[in-house]
C-alpha atoms as one frame of an Amber mdcrd trajectory, in Angstrom:
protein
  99.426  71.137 127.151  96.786  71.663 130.225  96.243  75.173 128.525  95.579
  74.618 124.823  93.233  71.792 125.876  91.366  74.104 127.785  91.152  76.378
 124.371  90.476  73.705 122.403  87.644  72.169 124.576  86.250  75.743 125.261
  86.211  76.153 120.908  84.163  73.052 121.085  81.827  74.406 123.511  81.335
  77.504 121.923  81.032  76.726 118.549  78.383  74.034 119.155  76.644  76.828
 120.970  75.451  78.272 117.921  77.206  81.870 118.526  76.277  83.397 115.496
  77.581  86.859 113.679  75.288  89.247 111.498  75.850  88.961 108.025  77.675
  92.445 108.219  80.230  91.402 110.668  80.964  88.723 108.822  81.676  90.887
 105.507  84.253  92.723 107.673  85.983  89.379 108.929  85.932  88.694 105.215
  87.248  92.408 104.062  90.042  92.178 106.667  91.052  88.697 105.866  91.195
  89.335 101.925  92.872  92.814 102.860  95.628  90.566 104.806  96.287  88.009
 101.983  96.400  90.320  99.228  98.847  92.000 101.239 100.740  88.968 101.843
 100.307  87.329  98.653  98.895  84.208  99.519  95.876  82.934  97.366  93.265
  80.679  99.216  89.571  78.863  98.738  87.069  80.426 100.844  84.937  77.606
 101.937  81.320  78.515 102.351  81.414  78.561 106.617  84.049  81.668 105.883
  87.400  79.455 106.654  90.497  80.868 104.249  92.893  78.028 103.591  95.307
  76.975 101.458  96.490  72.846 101.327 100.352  73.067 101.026 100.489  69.742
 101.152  98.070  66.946 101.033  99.401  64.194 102.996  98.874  60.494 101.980
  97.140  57.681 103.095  93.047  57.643 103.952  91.127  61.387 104.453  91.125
  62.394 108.191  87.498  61.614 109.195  85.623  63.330 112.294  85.793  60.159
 114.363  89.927  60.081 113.738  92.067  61.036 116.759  95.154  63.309 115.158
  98.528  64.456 116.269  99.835  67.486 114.507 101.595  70.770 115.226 100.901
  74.081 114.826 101.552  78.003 114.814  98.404  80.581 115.842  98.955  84.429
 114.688  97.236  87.429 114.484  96.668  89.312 111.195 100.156  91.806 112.663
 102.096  88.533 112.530 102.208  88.080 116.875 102.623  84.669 117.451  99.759
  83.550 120.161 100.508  79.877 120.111 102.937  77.474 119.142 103.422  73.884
 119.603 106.502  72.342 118.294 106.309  68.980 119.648 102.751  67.039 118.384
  99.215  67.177 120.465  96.483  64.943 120.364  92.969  65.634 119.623  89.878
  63.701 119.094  88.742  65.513 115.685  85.341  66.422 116.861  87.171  68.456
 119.408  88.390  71.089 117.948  87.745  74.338 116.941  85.897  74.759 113.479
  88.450  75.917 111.877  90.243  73.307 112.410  87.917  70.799 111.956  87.172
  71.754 108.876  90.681  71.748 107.479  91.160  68.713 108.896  88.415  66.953
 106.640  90.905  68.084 103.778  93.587  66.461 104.984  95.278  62.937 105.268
  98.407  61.735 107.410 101.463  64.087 106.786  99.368  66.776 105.612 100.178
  70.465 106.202  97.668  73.508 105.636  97.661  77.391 106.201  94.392  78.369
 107.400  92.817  82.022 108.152  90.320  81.886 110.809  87.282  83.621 111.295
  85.896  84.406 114.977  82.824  82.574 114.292  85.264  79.690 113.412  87.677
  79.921 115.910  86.704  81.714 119.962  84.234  83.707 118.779  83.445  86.667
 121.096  85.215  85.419 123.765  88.379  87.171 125.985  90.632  84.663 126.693
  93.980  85.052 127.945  96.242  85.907 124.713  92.762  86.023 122.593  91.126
  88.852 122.424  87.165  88.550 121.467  86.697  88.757 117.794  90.079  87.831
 116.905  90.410  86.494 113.196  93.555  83.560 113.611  95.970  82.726 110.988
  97.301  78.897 111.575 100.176  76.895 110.116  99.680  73.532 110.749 100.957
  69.673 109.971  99.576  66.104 110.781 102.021  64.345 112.259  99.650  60.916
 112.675  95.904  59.612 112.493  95.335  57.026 115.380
């Protein structure tokens, strides 16, 4: 638990640092991302910041807001499938917290919601080596609200 809040807190950090790709590097995120879910056969929306997603389900009740604190789970790969991260049991975030990625998705989402998300560097840690990271890394996420507090 000690160690993904570390991530997440250090994906807050750095994306309200501004890190910021050319407009070429961010073609190839997009090239290798579209290359990965044509292969897998998984349609998503692009949303303009370059997060892939898909809403598998929508949850009910009120729309997760940024001021929300959420429990959910979740699943981080790499584009080859190697799991990074998993977390079975629910964690608890303040929204505003997380990574972009996930904050974005989030705004999609209500209680009991579950999403599939393809991350970006510029969305997730960036150029950044952290332990089972590597700098650049585009993530793929599974993940499900368990509750908004």
């Amino acid at each position: 638990m000690i160690r993904i809040a570390a991530f997440l807190i250090l994906g807050l950090i750095l994306f309200s640092c501004g890190e910021t790709y050319s407009e070429e590097e961010k073609s190839d995120f997009d090239k290798r991302i579209e290359r990965y879910l044509k292969k897998k056969k998984i349609k998503c929306v692009r949303s303009s910041s370059g997060l892939y997603y898909k809403i598998l389900d929508p949850g009910e009740g009120p729309m997760i807001k940024l001021k929300d604190r959420v429990q959910f789970t979740y699943k981080g790969t790499f584009l080859n499938g190697k799991v990074f991260d998993e977390r079975k049991e629910p964690v608890e975030f303040d929204v505003q917290t997380l990574i972009g990625a996930w904050k974005e998705v989030m705004m999609y989402l209500r209680p009991g919601g579950k999403a599939f998300l393809v991350c970006p560097p510029q969305l997730g840690y960036g150029e950044h080596d952290l332990d089972d990271i590597p700098p650049n890394s585009i993530l793929v996420f599974e993940l499900e609200v368990k509750s908004v507090l």
